[in-house]
C-alpha positions in Angstrom: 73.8 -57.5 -47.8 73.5 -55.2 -50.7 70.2 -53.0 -49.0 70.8 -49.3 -48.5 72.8 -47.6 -45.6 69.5 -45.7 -44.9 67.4 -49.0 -44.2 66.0 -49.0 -40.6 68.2 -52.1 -39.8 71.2 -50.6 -40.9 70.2 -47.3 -39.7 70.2 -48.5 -36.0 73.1 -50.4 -35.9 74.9 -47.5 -37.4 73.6 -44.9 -34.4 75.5 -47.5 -31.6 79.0 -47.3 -33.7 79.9 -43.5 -33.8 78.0 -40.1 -35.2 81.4 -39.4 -37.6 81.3 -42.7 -39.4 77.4 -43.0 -39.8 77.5 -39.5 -41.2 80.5 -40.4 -43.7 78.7 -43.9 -44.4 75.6 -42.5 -45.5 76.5 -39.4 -46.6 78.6 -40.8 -49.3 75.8 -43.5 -50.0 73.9 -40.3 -51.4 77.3 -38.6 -52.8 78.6 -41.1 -55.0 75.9 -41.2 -57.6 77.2 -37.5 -58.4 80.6 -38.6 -58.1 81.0 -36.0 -55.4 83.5 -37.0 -52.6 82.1 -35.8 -48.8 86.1 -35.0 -48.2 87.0 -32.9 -51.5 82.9 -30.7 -52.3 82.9 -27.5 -49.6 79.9 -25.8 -48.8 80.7 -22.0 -49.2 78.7 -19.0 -47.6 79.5 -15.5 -48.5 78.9 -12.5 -45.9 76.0 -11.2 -47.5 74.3 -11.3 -51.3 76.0 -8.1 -52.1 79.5 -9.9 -52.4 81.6 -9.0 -49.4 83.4 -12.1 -49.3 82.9 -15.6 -48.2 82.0 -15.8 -44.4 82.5 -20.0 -44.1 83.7 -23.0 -46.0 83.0 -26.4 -45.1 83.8 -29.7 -46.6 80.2 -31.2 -47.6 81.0 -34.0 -44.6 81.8 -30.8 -41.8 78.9 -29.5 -42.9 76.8 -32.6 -42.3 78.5 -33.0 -38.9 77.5 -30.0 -38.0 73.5 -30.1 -38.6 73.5 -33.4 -37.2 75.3 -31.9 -33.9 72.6 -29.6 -33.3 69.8 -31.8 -34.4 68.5 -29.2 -36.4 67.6 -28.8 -40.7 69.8 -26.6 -42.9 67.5 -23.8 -45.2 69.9 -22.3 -47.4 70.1 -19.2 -49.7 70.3 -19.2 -53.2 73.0 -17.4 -54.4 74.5 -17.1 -50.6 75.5 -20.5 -50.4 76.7 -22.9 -52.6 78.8 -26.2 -53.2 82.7 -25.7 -54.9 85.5 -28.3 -55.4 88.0 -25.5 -53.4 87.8 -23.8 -50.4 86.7 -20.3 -50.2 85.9 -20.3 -53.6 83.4 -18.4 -55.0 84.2 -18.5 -58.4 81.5 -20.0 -60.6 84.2 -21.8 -62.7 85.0 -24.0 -59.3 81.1 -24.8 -58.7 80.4 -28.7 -58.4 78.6 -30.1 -61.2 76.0 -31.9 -60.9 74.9 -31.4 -57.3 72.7 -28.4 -56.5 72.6 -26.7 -53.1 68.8 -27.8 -52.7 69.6 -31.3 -53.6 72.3 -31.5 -50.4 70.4 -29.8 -48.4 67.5 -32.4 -48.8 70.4 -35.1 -48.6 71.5 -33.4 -45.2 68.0 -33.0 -43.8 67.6 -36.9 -44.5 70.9 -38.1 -42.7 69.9 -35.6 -39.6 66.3 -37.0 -40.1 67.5 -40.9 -40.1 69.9 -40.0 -37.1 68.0 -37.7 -34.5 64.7 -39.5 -34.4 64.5 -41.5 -31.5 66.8 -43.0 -30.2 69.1 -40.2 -31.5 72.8 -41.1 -32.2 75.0 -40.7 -29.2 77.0 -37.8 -30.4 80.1 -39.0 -27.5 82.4 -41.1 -29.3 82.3 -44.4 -28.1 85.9 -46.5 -27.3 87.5 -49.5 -28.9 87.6 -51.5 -25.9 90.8 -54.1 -25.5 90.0 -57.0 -28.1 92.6 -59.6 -30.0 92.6 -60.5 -33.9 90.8 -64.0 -32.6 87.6 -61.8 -31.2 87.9 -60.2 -34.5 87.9 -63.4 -36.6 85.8 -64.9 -34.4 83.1 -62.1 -34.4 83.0 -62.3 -38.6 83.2 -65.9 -38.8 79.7 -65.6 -36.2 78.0 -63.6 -38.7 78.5 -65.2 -41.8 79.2 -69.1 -41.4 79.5 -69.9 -44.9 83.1 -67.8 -45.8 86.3 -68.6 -45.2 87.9 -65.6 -43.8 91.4 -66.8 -44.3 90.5 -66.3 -48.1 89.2 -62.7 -47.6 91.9 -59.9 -48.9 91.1 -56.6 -48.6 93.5 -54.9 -51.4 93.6 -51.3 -51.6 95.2 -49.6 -55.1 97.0 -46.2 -56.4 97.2 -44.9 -59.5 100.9 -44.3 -60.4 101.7 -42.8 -63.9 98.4 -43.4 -65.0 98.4 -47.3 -64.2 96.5 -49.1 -61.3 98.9 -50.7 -58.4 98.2 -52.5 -55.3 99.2 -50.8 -52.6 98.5 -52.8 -49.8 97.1 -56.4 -49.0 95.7 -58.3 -45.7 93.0 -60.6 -44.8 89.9 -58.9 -43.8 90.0 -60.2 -39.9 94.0 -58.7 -39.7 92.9 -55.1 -41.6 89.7 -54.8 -39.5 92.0 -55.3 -36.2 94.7 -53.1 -37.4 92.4 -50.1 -37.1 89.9 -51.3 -34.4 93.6 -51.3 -32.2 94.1 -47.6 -33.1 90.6 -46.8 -32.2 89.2 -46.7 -35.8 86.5 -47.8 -37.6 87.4 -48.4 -41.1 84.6 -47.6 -44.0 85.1 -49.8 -47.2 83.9 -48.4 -50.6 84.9 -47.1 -53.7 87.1 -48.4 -56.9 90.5 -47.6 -54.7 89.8 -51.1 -53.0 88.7 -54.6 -53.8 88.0 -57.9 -52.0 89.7 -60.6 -53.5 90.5 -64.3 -52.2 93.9 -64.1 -53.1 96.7 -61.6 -51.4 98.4 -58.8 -53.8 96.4 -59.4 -56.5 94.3 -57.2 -59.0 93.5 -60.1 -61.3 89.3 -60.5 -61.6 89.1 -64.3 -61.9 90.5 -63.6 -57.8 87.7 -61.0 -57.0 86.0 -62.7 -53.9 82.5 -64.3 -55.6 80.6 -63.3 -52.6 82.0 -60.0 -51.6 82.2 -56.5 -52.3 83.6 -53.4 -49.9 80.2 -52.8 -49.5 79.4 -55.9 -48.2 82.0 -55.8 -45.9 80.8 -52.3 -44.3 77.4 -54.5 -43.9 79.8 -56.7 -41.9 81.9 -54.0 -40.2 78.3 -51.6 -39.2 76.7 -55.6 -37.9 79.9 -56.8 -35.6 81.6 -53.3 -34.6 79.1 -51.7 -31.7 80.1 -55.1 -29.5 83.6 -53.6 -29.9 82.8 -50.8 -28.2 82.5 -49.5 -24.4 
């Protein structure tokens, strides 16, 4: 399950979940290798080259959302736009390192590419329909026979004064069903969270042999779109 987000498989499953969450999922497959977060980089555009302030700020996944929305491929300006870890900023000293306008403009027009070619994502956002944790257990325990769910954790952490806690602990079937019942689709990724086959722990002998978060989005992007009317 470890093949990219942007493989034509994965690709299709991801345009029948919802445009927001195939945006974030492959937008942050392309992110992360710059350690740039889709939520905290913003795409700022002044009001002209000459300086007279910045016209629009975006956060890198806003701005994604929005190309993809009108089905259409960004062409930015050098030295009109660029990408800042604030808001409004224009400041060199708050400029991303590491990611260069061009290279996120080629990672937009890829993601708009992957999700507008037909069939084009359905921009509408699709409903959880009415579904119990058994349909939820029963739909991961379909795709992938040989795990025992009841010994999936998902375990998410914090960092408080500097050291690693877990935060919060539940078998994958309960945490998938917590947020499909609030109309959400969850995305798994990232060192904040680990899959582990014992509850509350952080300890790596208990890391699940089998799984990672990623492999659980496989899992998530493979059984949600039944979920949904």
């Amino acid at each position: 399950m470890s093949d990219s987000f942007f493989a034509s498989s994965n690709v299709k499953l991801l345009k029948n979940i919802r445009a927001d969450f195939a945006v974030e999922v492959l937008l942050t497959e392309r992110l992360q290798g710059f350690g740039v977060s889709p939520f905290n980089a913003y795409i700022n555009t002044l009001v002209d080259i000459l300086g007279g302030g910045v016209e629009s700020s975006r956060t890198l996944f806003e701005e994604t959302m929005e190309w993809v929305k009108r089905e259409q491929y960004p062409n930015y300006v050098q030295n009109l736009s660029d990408i800042f870890i604030r808001r409004f900023s224009f400041d060199s000293k708050e400029k991303v390192i590491g990611l260069e306008l061009l290279g996120f403009e080629k990672i937009v027009i890829e993601i708009v590419r992957a999700l507008t070619t037909e069939p084009s994502i359905n921009l509408a956002k699709r409903s959880v329909r009415s579904l119990g944790l058994e349909d939820v257990r029963g739909a991961l325990e379909r795709s992938v026979t040989d795990i025992n769910f009841d010994e999936v954790y998902i375990t998410s952490f914090i960092i408080e004064n500097g050291e690693r806690k877990v935060f919060k602990s539940r078998r994958l079937a309960d945490d998938l069903f917590e947020s499909l019942r609030h109309d959400e689709i969850p995305y798994y990724h990232g060192d904040h969270s680990g899959v582990y086959t014992v509850a509350h722990s952080a300890e790596e002998d208990h890391l699940h042999p089998q799984l990672t978060p990623r492999d659980i989005t496989h899992l998530v992007i493979e059984i949600v779109p039944d979920f949904l009317i």
